[in-house]
KOLNU-343989 format. One line per field, with one value per residue (C-alpha): x, y, z; residue number from 0; residue in one letter. Coordinates in steps of 0.05 Angstrom, whole numbers, plus 5000, padded with zeros to 4 digits. Example, Ala and Ser with C-alpha at 12.3 -4.5 7.8 and 13.67 -1.06 7.14 Angstrom:
<pamis>
X <- 5246 | 5273
Y <- 4910 | 4979
Z <- 5156 | 5143
i <- 0 | 1
aa <- A | S
</pamis>
This chain:
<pamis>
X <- 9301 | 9248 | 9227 | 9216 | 9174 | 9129 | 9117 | 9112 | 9056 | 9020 | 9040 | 8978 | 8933 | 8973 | 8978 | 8901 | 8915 | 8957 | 8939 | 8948 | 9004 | 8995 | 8982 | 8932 | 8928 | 8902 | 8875 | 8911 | 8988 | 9032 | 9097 | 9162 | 9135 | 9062 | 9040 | 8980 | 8993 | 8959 | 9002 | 8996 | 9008 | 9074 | 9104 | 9098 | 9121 | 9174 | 9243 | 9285 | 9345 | 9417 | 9408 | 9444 | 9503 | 9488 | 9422 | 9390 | 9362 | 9295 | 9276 | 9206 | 9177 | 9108 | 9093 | 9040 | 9032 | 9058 | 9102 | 9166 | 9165 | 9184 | 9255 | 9256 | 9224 | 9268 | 9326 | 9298 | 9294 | 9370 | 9396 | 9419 | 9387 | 9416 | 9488 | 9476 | 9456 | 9384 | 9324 | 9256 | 9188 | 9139 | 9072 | 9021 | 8986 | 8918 | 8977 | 9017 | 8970 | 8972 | 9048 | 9081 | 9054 | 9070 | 9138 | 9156 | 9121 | 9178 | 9126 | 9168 | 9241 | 9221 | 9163 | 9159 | 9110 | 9093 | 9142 | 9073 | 9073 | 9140 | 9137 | 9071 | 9106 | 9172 | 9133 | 9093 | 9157 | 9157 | 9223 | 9219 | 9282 | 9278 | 9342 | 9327 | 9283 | 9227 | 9219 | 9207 | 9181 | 9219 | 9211 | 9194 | 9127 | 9072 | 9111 | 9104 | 9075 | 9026 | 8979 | 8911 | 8869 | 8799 | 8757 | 8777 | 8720 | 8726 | 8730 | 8786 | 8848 | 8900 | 8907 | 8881 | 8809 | 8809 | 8781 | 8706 | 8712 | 8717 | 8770 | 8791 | 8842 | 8853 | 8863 | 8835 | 8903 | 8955 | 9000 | 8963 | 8921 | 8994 | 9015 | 8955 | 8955 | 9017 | 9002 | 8936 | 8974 | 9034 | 8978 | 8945 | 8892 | 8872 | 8878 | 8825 | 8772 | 8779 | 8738 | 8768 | 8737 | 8770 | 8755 | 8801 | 8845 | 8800 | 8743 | 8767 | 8763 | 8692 | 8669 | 8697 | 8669 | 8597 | 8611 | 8616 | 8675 | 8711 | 8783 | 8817 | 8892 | 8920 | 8983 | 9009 | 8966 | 8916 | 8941 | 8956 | 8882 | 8853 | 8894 | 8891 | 8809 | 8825 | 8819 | 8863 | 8926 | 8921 | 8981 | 9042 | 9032 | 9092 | 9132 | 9101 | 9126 | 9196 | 9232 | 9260 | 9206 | 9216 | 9145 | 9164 | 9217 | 9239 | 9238 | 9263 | 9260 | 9307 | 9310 | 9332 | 9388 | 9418 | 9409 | 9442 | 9463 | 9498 | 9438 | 9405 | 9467 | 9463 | 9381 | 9401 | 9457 | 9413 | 9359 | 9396 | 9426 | 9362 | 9334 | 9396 | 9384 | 9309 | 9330 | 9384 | 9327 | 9264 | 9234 | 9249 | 9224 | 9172 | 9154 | 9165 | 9094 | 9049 | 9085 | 9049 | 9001 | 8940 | 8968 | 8957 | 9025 | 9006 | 8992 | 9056 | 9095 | 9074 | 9063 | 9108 | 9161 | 9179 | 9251 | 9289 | 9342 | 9391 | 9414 | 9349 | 9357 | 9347 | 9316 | 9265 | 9256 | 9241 | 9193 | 9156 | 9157 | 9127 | 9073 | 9057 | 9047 | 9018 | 8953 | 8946 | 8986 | 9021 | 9037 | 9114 | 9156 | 9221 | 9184 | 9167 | 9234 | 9281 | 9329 | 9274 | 9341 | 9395 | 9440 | 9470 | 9521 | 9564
Y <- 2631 | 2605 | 2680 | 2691 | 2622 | 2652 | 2716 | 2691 | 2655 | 2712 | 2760 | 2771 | 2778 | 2828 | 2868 | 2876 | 2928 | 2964 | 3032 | 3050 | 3103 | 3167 | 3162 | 3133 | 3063 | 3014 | 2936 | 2886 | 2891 | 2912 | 2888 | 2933 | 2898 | 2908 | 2855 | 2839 | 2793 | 2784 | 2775 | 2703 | 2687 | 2637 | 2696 | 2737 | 2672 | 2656 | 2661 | 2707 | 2667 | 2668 | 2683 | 2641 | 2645 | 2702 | 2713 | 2776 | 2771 | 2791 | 2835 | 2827 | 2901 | 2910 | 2983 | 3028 | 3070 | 3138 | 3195 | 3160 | 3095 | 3134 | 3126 | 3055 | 3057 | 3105 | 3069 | 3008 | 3038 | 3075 | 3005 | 3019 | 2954 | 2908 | 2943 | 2895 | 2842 | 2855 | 2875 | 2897 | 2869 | 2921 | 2905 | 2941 | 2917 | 2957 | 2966 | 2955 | 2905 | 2853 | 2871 | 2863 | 2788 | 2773 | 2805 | 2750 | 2698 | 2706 | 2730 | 2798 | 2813 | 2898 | 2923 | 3000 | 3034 | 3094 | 3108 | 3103 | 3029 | 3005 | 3037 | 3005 | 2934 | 2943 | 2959 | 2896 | 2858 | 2840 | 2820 | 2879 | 2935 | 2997 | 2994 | 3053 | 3118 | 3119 | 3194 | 3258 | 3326 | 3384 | 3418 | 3484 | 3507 | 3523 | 3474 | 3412 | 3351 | 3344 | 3399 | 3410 | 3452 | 3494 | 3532 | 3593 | 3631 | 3582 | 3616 | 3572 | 3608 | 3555 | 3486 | 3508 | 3530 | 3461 | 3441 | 3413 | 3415 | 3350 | 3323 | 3281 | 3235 | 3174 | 3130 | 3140 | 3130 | 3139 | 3176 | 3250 | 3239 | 3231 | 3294 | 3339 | 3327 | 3360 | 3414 | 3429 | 3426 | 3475 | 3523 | 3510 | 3477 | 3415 | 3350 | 3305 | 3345 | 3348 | 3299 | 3248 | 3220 | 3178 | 3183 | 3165 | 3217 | 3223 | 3239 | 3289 | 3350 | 3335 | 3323 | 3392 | 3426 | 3392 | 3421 | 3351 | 3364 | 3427 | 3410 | 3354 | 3333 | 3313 | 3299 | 3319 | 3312 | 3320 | 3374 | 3417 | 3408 | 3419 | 3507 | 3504 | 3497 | 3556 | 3525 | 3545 | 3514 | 3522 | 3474 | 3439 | 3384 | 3330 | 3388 | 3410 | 3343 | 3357 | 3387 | 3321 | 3284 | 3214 | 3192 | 3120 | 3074 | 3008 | 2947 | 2871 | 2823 | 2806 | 2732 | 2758 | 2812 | 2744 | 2706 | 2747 | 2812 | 2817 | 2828 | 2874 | 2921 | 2914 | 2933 | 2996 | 3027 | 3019 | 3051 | 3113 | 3115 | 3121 | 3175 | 3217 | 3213 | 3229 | 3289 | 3316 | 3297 | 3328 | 3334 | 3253 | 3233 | 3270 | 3225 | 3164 | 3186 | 3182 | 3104 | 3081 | 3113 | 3161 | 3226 | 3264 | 3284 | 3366 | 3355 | 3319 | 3385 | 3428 | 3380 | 3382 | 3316 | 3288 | 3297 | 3240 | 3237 | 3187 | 3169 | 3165 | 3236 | 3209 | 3260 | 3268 | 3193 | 3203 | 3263 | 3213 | 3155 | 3207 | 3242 | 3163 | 3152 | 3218 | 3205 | 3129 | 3099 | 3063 | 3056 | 3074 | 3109 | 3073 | 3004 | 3034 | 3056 | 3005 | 2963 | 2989 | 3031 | 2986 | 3028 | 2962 | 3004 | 3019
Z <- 3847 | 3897 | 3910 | 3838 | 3826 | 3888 | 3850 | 3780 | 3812 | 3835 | 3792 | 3746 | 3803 | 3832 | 3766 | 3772 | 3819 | 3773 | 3738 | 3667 | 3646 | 3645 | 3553 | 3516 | 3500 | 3450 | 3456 | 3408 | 3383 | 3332 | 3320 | 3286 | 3216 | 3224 | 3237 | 3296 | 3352 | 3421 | 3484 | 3493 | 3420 | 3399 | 3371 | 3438 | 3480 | 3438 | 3481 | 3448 | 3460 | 3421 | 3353 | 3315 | 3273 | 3220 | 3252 | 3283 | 3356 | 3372 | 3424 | 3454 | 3471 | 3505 | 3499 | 3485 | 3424 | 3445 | 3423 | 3472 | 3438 | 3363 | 3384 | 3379 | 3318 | 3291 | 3312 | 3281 | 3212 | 3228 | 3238 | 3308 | 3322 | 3266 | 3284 | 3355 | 3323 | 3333 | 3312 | 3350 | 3353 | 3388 | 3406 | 3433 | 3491 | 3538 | 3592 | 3657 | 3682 | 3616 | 3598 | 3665 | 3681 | 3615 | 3613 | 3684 | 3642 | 3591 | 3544 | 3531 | 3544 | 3555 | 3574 | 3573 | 3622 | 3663 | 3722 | 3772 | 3747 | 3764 | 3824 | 3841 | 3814 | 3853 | 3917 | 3900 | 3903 | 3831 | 3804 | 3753 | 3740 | 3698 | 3652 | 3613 | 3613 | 3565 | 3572 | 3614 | 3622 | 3576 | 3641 | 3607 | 3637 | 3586 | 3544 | 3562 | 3532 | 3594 | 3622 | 3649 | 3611 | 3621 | 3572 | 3560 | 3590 | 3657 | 3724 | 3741 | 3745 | 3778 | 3795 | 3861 | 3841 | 3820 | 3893 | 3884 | 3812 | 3763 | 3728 | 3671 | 3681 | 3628 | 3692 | 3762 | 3810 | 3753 | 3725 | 3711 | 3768 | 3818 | 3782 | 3776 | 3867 | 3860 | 3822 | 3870 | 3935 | 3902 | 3878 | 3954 | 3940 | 3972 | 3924 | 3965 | 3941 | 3868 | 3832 | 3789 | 3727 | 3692 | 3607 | 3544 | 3516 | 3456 | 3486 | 3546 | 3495 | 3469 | 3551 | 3563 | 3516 | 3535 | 3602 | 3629 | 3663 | 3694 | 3672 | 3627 | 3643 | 3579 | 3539 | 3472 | 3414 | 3451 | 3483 | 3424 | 3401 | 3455 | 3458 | 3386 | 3401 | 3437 | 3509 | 3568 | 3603 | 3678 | 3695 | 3679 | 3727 | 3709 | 3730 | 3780 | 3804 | 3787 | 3734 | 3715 | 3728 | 3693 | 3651 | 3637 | 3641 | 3605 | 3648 | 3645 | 3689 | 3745 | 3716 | 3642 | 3677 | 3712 | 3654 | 3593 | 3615 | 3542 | 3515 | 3567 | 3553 | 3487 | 3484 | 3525 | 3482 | 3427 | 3460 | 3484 | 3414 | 3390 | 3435 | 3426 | 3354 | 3354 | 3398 | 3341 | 3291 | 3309 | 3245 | 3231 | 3295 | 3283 | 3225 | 3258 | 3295 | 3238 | 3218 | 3281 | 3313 | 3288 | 3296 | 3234 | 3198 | 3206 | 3281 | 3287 | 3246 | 3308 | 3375 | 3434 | 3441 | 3499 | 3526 | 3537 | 3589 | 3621 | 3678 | 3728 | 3763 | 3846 | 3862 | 3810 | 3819 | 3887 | 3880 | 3829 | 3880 | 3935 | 3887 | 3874 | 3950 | 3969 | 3904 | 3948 | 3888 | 3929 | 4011 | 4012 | 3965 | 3987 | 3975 | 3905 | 3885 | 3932 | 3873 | 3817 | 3779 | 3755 | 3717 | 3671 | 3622 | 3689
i <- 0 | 1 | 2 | 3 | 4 | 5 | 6 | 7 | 8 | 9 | 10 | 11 | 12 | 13 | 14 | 15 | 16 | 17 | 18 | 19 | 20 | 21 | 22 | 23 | 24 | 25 | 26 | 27 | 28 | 29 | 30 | 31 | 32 | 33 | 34 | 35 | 36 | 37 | 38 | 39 | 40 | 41 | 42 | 43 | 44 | 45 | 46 | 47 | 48 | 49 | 50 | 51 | 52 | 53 | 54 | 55 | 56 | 57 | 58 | 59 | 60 | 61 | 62 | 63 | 64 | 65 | 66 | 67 | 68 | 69 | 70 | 71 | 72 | 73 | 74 | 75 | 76 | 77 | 78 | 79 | 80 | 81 | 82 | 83 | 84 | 85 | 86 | 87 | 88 | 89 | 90 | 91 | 92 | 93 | 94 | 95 | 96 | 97 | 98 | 99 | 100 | 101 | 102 | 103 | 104 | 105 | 106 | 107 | 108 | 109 | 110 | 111 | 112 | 113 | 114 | 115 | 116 | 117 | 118 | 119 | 120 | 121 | 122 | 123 | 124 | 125 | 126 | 127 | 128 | 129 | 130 | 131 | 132 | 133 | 134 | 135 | 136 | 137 | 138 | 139 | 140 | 141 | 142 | 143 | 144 | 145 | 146 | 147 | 148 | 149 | 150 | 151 | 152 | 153 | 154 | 155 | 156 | 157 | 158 | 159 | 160 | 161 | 162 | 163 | 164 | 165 | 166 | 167 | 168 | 169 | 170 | 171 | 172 | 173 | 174 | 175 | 176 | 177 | 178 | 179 | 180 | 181 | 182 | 183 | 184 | 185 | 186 | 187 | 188 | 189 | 190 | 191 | 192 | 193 | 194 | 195 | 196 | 197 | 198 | 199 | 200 | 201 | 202 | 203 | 204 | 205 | 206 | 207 | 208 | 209 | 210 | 211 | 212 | 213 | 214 | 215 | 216 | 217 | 218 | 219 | 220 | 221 | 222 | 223 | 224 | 225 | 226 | 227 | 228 | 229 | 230 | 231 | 232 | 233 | 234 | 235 | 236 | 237 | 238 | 239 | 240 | 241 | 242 | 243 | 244 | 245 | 246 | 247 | 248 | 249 | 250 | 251 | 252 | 253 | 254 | 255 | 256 | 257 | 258 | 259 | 260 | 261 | 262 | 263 | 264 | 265 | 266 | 267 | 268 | 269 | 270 | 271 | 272 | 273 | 274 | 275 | 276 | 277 | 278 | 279 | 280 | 281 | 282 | 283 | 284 | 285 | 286 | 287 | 288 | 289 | 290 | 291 | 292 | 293 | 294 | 295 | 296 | 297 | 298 | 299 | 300 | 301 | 302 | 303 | 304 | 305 | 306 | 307 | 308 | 309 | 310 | 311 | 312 | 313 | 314 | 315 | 316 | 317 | 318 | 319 | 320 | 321 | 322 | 323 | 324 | 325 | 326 | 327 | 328 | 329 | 330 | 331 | 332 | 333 | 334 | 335 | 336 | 337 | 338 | 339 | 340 | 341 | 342 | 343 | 344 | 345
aa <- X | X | X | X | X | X | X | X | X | X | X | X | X | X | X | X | X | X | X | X | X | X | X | X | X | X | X | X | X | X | X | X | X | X | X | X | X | X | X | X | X | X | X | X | X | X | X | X | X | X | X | X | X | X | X | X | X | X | X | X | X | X | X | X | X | X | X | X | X | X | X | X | X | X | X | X | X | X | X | X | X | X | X | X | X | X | X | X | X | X | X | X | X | X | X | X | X | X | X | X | X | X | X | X | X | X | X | X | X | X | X | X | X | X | X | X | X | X | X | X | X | X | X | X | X | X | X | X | X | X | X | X | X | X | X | X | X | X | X | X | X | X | X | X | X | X | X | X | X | X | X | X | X | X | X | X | X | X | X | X | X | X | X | X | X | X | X | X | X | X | X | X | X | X | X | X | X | X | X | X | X | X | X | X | X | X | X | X | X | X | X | X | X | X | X | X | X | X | X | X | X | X | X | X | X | X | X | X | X | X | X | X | X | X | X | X | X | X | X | X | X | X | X | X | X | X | X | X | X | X | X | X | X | X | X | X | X | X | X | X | X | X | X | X | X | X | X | X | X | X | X | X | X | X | X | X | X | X | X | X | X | X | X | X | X | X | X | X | X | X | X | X | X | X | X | X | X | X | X | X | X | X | X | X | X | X | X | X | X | X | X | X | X | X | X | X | X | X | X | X | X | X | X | X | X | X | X | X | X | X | X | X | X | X | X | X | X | X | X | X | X | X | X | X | X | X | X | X | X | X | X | X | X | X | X | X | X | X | X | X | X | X | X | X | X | X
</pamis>
């Protein structure tokens, strides 16, 4: 208990040094009903708690507003929640480095993030553990949800031409930018000299297309705009990390796995519930999108989802922890991964 007073403490210092996952993000919140709420509001600090008798209990989630997080929302509206006993308040926050702090301030019972920021937290020591996947590459190269793209009439040909050239990434040391080394070194290039620039999602296609960049790593919708526009995919860098390669992950806190582990359990069957029915229900997950985010319903008909796995392959875990250490992520893969998995249905 002393060690985690200590790094509550310090925690939202050392989040500063955090990077931003590897999909967009937006400022301000939005909880399961709508409704707007900032991340030290009374509704974001309330303790979740026992519900009581006849009540449903809430479950805090930080998250970002991307194609993973339709599950929950999907299972939400299914009633995979209320069949618990709970139901789901999701707010958006700008990332890894507002939702963590808050999330060992009690502010949040989940916080869902890329799997470069837990690994970055964990190596931290920050009393965080990932519970339950938030998604992964479909491992099917030239159909991913993640790829670096060129225009079409670009003399790159690989990820290896990509050596002296410029790149968008939405965040300079995160997620793409871990993956996209990965993809230069296997096509042998050498990573160090590609040029980083970091630029929102949105506005990687239009830079591009200025000729203000070589190459754009992006993720799906983006994605699918930018070779419906006609542009070129050069690589499928999440797998060219590994074929399992895990995007994001749900974690809690040490303190709230101590405290109720009922409910911990109880978030994560609902979760995989969820996923496992979004994965049997394309066309309804696919809906879910447009209830939450801006992605046009057409767009949504045609864009590639995210897979969602269990179980926290190790060794894709551990490719992720090294492609984390070997883009200066972080010092030491172990560090980054040691306790970070607790598998809490076992």
């Amino acid at each position: 208990m002393n060690r985690i007073r200590a790094i509550l403490a310090t925690a939202a210092a050392s989040m500063l040094l955090l990077t931003g996952c590897g999909s967009g993000t937006t400022s301000g919140a939005a909880t399961s009903e709508g409704a707007t709420a900032d991340a030290a509001s009374p509704a974001a600090s309330e303790a979740s708690g026992a519900a009581a008798d006849g009540e449903l209990q809430t479950v805090r989630v930080a998250a970002v507003p991307v194609v993973d997080v339709a599950a929950i929302y999907l299972g939400e509206e299914k009633g995979f929640f209320a069949e618990k006993g709970m139901t789901v308040d999701i707010q958006f926050t700008t990332g890894s480095s507002i939702s963590i702090p808050a999330l060992l301030q009690d502010q949040y019972d989940v916080v869902y993030t890329g799997s470069v920021n837990a690994f970055q937290a964990r190596e931290k020591g920050l009393p965080v553990i990932a519970v339950a996947e938030g998604g992964r590459t479909t491992g099917e190269p030239g159909a991913d949800h993640g790829g670096i793209v060129v225009p079409a009439d670009s003399e790159i040909q690989d990820a290896g031409d990509l050596e002296g050239r410029s790149v968008a990434v939405n965040a300079v040391k995160g997620l793409h930018e871990a993956a996209i080394r990965q993809s230069v070194k296997k096509a042998g290039g050498d990573p160090d000299q590609v040029n980083f620039l970091e630029l929102a999602l949105p506005d990687m296609q239009p830079a591009l297309e200025r000729g203000s960049v070589d190459a754009i790593s992006t993720s799906e919708p983006f994605l699918g705009n930018a070779k419906d526009a006609g542009h070129r995919l050069i690589a499928d860098p999440y797998i060219d990390v590994d074929p399992e390669f895990v995007t994001a992950v749900y974690l809690t806190s040490e303190q709230k796995w101590a405290q109720d582990p009922e409910f911990v359990k109880d978030f994560v069957k609902v979760v995989k519930k969820s996923q496992e029915y979004a994965t049997e229900h394309p066309d309804e997950f696919r809906t879910e999108l447009s209830n939450f985010t801006e992605i046009d319903p057409e767009t949504a008909k045609t864009m590639i989802l995210t897979t969602f796995g269990w179980g926290f392959p190790e060794q894709a875990m551990l490719r992720g922890s090294q492609a984390s250490q070997e883009a200066g992520i972080i010092e030491d893969a172990d560090a980054g991964l040691d306790g970070l998995v607790v598998d809490v249905l076992q």
